[in-house]
N, C-alpha and C positions, 0 to 999 in steps of 0.2 A: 733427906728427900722424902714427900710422902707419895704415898701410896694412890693412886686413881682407882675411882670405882667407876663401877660398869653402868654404862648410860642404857641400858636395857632397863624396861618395864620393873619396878617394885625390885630393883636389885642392886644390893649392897657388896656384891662381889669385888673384888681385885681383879681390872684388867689383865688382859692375857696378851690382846692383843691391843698395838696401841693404835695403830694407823684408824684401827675404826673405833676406841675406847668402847673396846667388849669384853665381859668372860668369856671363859669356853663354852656357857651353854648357849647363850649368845651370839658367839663366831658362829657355830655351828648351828644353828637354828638359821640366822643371815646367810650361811656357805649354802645350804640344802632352797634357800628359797623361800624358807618359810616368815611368815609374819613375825615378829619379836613377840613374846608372849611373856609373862612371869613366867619364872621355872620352878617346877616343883621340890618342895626342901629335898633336901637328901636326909636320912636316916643317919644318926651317929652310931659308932658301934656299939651294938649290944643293945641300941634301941628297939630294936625289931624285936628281938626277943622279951625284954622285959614288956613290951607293948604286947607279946602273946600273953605272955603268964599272968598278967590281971586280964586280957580274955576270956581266959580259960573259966577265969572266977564268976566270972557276971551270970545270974542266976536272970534270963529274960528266955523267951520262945522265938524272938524276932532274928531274922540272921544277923549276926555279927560280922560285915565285911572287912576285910582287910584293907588299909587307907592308904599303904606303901604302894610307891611307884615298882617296885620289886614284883613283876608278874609276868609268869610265862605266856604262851600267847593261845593259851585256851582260856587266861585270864585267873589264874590260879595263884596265888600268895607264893614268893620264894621266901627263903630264908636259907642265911648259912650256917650249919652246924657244923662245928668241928671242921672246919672246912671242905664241908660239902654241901654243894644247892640242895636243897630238900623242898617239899611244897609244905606251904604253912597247915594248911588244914591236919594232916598228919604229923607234924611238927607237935599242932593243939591238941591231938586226940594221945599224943604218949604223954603230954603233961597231962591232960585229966586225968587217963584210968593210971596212970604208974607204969605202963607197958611198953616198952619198946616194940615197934611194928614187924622186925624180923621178915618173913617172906609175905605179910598181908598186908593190905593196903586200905588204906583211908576212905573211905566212901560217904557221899553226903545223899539224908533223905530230902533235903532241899531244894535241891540237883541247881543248886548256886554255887557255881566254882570259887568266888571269892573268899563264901561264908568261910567264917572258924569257930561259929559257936561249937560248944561239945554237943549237946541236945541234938546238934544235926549229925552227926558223925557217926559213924558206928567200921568196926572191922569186917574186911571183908578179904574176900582170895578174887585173884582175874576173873573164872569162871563167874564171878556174883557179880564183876563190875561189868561184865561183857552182857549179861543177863538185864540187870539195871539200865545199861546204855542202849538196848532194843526195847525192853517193854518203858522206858520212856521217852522213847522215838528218837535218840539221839542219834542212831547208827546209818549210816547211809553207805558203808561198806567203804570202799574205794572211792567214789563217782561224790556229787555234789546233790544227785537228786533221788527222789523218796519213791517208792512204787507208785505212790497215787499221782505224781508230777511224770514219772512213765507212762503210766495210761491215760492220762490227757494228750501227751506229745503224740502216742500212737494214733489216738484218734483224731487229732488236729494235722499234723503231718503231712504234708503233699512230695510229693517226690519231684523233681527237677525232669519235665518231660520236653519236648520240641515245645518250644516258643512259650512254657508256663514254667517258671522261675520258683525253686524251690522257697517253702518259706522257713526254713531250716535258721537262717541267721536271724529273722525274727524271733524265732520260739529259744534259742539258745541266747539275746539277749532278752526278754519275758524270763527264764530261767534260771539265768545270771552262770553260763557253762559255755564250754565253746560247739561251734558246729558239727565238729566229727562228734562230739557226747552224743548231738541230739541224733545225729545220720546211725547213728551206733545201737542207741535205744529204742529208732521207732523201724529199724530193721530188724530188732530182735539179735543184734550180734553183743550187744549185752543185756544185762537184766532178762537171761532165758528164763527164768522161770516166772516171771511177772506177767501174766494174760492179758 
């Protein structure tokens, strides 16, 4: 008997399912609603790795992204070592220097989560990543929004009075946050220290 392949876009799979002659990424791309699309390869084992270690080598300034579908979702390269998830960037920076990372952590002067060149990479401890993630504006603490996106809402802001309709659900989607954020911010019951 042969085998059926999958009537999905650019794909040479083996059926999983036969009522609708799909693979699994397939079924599930069609189950969720989504359009059929090519799926992207999967990685064979030990690809991922050997695909860092000639990374490692390439002598360019440009970043080096990471092309596996394998990413967490600040968009960071995974990789399994020894059977544990690890991010690739730190993965690449103990193949270049010889070091295992021990209690420090992987930090890019790129501030490109993907990259893996070594050129961007350097050791660093939390204190230096928590430093790094404020002076290059990444941090917004808990909330979604920035001081300067605070002091716009304050001075935009109308309060909800008899017969004048707050514009609260406005500025909270302008902000892309929900309405108690913005009720919260332009009361001053968070970001107190922001003028």
């Amino acid at each position: 008997m042969t085998e059926l392949t999958c009537v999905g876009p650019d794909c040479t799979n083996a059926v999983k399912v036969k009522a609708d002659l799909l693979c699994d990424g397939h079924y599930w791309q069609k189950r969720k609603g989504r359009p059929l699309t090519p799926l992207r390869p999967q990685a064979r084992r030990g690809e991922l790795r050997r695909w860092l270690e000639r990374a490692v080598t390439i002598e360019t300034n440009e970043c080096i992204i990471w092309p596996f579908a394998a990413k967490d979702r600040d968009g960071y390269g995974q990789i399994k070592v020894d059977g544990v998830q690890r991010k690739a960037h730190a993965v690449a920076l103990e193949l270049a220097s010889g070091e295992p990372a021990g209690d420090r952590q992987a930090l890019h002067h790129c501030d490109n989560p993907p990259c893996v060149n070594r050129r961007h990479l350097y050791w660093g401890d939390s204190t230096d990543n928590n430093r790094d993630t404020v002076e290059r504006l990444r941090h917004k603490g808990r909330s979604n929004l920035t001081h300067e996106e605070v002091r716009e809402i304050r001075r935009r802001f109308i309060p909800r009075r008899r017969g004048v309709p707050s514009n609260a659900l406005e500025l909270a989607t302008e902000f892309s946050t929900s309405r108690q954020a913005i009720w919260r911010a332009a009361r001053g019951a968070s970001f107190t220290r922001v003028e």
